[in-house]
C-alpha positions, 0 to 999 in steps of 0.5 A: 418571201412569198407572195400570193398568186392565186387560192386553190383551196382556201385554209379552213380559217379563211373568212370573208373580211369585214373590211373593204379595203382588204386585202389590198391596203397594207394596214392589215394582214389578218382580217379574213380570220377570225380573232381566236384563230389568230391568236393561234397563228401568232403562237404557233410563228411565235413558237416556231421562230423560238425554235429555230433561234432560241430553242432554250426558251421554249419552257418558259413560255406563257399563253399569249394574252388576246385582246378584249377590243379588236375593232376601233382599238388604235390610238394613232394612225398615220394616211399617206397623201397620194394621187389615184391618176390626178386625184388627190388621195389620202389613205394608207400603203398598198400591200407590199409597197412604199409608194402607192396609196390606197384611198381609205374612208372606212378603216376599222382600226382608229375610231368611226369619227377618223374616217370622217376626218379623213374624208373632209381632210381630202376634201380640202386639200383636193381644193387647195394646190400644194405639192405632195413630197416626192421622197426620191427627188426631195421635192414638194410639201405635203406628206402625211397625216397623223390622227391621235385619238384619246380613247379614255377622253374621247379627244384628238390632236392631228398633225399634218406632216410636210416639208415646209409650211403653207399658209394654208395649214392654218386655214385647214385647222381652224376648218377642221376643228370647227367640223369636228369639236372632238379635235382638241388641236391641230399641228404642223410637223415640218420634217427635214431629209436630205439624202446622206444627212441626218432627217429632223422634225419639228413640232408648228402648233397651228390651233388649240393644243399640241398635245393629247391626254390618255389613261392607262387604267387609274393614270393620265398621261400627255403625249406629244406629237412627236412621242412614242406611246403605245397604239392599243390603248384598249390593251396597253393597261394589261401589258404594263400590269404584266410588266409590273408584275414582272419588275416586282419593286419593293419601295426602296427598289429602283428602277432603270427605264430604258428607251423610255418614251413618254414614261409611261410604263416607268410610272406605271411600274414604280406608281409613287413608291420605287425610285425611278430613272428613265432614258430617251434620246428624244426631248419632247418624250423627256419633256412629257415624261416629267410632265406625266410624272408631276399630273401623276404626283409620282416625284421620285423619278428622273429623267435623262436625255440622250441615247442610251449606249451613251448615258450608260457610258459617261454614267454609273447606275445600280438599279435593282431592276432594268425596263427595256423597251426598245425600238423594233430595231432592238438594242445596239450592240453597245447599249446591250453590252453596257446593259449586261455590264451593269449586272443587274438581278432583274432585266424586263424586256419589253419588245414588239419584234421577236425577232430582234428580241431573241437576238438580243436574249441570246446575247443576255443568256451568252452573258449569264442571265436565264430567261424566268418568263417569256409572256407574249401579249397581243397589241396589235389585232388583224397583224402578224405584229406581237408584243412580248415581255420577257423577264431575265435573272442572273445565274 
């Protein structure tokens, strides 16, 4: 790792930033450069990193797939509460630490109307005393703030993050929801961490609705606040169509989703015709799933809860084609192998880490499956972050 000390001779695509917390809030990495020339950084690390790890693949790789929006293009963002010296803060994490906080009332990553947000919220929490959450001693309440933004319907459900409930959370909905209409709801998530114990989080509404509604191009999905979804709503449309096109499911076809979240790219994929099931450890995504699954009409589906090496082991599918899309970590060496052990014709895998993914691919590849595509897509303008979906055969 390297860090920046000071710029002799700056590289002929350095630009001024049009953002005035660059580059000190770790929010970004790539705002002093112009979109093209990223994408043409992201390529060449993409590349570079294939070489060194996965060199088989380098044939098969597609131009990566730019963005059409890449200001205000986020649909959820999560601000740190903080102190600057005794002011109370709310923002975002300095570049290259995990505990100072930089105070944030411009970002051009979620929409104009959240830094508004965002400004009244640290005004009222500045005038009420409740201790901030110290992760090290394990103390206090208030944590963060997390702001989901439907860009199709214009509406936002926002959380507050702590680790007990204050009678003042109520009052700050009922405040928030009256300055800004375009808030639909409000919630409270009160997390439980306790050093050597697993952590847990559970969902308080405290005003309106709990969860928010978004359109992937001609369909419409909930997403709870506890969900993963992905954050480009401006650009997921295209990765699911790249993925479809990849999966290329006849009507009797079925279709294995794994780590599927709110459903949404099972649905997408499937659209009414092929069968589908899909796997997530996580009950609220489950629950969404079957809610998206029946605002959609599409039946043919199911949806199970529980980790994925588990539901692979106690139970027998033989699906004619698997999703993957699993966390950045990538895949736990069970749930791969038991993957592997299906002997699936077709494999997507859907990951957000080219890291863990190339991981993941050279065990598939050990195992007789071919890399057929490998498709960046960028979901993540103004990072070094990329999506990429790569589609496997068996041999």
């Amino acid at each position: 790792f390297g860090k920046v000390v000071t710029v002799k001779t700056p590289s002929a695509i350095r630009k001024i930033s049009q953002c005035t917390h660059f580059p000190i809030c770790g929010g970004c990495h790539y705002q002093d450069i112009n979109y093209d020339d990223q994408l043409k950084l992201k390529t060449a690390v993409l590349t570079d990193s294939i070489q060194r790890y996965l060199p088989e693949a380098l044939d098969h790789i597609s131009p990566i797939i730019g963005c059409k929006e890449t200001k205000f293009h986020r649909n959820k963002m999560e601000f740190a509460f903080g102190y600057d010296n005794d002011k109370l803060i709310c923002g975002l994490k300095k570049h290259g630490t995990f505990d100072n906080i930089i105070s944030i009332d411009d970002c051009k990553l979620l929409s104009p109307i959240s830094n508004k947000i965002l400004t009244q919220t640290t005004t009222f929490f500045s005038n009420h005393q409740i201790p901030l959450w110290n992760s090290y001693k394990e103390t206090g309440c208030l944590s963060h703030l997390m702001m989901r933004h439907s860009k199709a319907f214009d509406h936002y459900v926002i959380s507050i993050v702590a680790a007990k409930s204050n009678p003042s959370f109520n009052d700050y909905a009922t405040i928030i929801m009256e300055q800004f209409p375009a808030i639909q709801g409000v919630n409270l998530l009160l997390f439980t961490q306790k050093k050597g114990q697993p952590s847990s989080t559970e969902c308080v509404p405290l005003k309106g609705k709990t969860v928010l509604q978004e359109k992937i191009n001609d369909l419409t999905f909930n997403i709870s606040p506890q969900s993963f979804f992905q954050t480009n709503s401006c650009q997921v449309g295209t990765l699911y169509e790249t993925v479809k096109t990849c999966c290329n499911l006849s009507e009797s076809d079925t279709l294995l989703d794994l780590y599927c979240g709110t459903g949404t790219i099972g649905l997408y994929v499937c659209h009414k015709k092929s069968h589908l099931i899909g796997i997530d450890e996580i009950p609220q995504a489950i629950d969404n799933a079957k809610e998206n699954a029946a605002l959609n009409n599409v039946k043919n589906t199911t949806f199970i809860t529980g980790r994925v090496k588990n539901i692979l082991k106690f139970n027998t599918f033989s699906p004619d084609c698997i999703v993957i899309d699993p966390p950045r970590s990538g895949m736990v060496p069970k749930a791969l192998q038991r993957v592997i052990d299906i002997r699936c014709s077709t494999i997507v895998y859907v990951s957000c880490n080219p890291i863990t993914l190339l991981r993941d691919l050279k065990e598939f590849l050990n195992q007789g499956y071919h890399i057929d595509r490998f498709i960046p897509v960028d979901m993540f303008p103004h990072s070094y972050h990329l999506e990429c979906v790569v589609k496997l055969k068996i041999n």
